[in-house]
N, C-alpha and C positions, 0 to 999 in steps of 0.2 A: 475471812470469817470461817468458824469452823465449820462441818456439815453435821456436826450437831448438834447444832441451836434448834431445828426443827425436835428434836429428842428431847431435850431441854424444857421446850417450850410447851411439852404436851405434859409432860412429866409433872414437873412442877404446877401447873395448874389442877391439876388432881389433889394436890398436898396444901391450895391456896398459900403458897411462898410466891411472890412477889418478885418480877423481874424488871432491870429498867435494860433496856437498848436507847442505842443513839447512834444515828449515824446523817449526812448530811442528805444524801437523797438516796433516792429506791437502787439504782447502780449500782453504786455499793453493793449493797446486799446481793445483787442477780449477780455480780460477779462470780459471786462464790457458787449459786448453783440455783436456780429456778425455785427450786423446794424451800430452799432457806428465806428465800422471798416470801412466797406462798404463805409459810409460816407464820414467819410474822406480822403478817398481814391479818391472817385471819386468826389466830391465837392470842394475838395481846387483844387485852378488853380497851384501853385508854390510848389512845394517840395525841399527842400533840404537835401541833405543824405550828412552823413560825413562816415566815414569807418565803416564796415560791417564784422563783425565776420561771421554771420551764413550765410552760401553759398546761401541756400535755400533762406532768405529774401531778399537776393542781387538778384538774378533770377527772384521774383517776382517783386520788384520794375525796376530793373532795366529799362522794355519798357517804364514807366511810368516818372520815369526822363532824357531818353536819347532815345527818338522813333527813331528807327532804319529803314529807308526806303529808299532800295538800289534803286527805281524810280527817287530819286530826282535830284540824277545824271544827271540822264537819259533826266528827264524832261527840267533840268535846259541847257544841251548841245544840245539840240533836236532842241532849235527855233531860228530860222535865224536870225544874228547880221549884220548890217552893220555898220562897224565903221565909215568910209568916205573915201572919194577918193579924188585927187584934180590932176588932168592932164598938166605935170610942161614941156614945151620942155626948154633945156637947152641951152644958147649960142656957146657950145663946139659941140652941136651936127650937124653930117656929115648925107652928104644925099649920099648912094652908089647905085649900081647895079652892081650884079651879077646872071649869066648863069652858067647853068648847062645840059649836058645831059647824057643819058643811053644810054649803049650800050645793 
């Protein structure tokens, strides 16, 4: 790989042009140099992973295609909804009175 895809990759996302890479795993890429790793990692916006032999690679990517944040819940049920109301009296409905007392 060349060393610079990191140039590339910064470049072209100022211009939104569209890059695809592919390669089989993260090695690859560190082959060529630490930076060009780095790079791609944190410059491309979309990642696709298909199945993951080494545990280890899957651990590192993993927050990176599935961010994990147990807040969102939280946030997402936290703020007040009102759906609506609408106040129906019905024809069937009785008008009573009832007493009660304590002893």
């Amino acid at each position: 790989m060349s060393g610079e895809i990191e140039k590339i990759l910064a470049q072209v996302r100022k211009r939104g042009i569209a890059v695809s890479l592919a390669h089989q795993w993260q090695g690859q890429i560190a082959k060529a140099d630490i930076a060009t790793l780095e790079a791609v990692r944190n410059s491309t916006e979309v990642k696709i992973v298909f199945r993951l032999k080494d545990t280890k690679e899957a651990e590192d990517l993993a927050p990176m295609v599935l961010p994990f944040n147990l807040e969102l819940p939280v946030r997402t049920l936290d703020k007040p909804v009102v759906v609506g109301h609408r106040r129906v009296v019905l024809d069937s409905a009785s008008r009573g009175e009832s007493s009660g007392s304590t002893h």
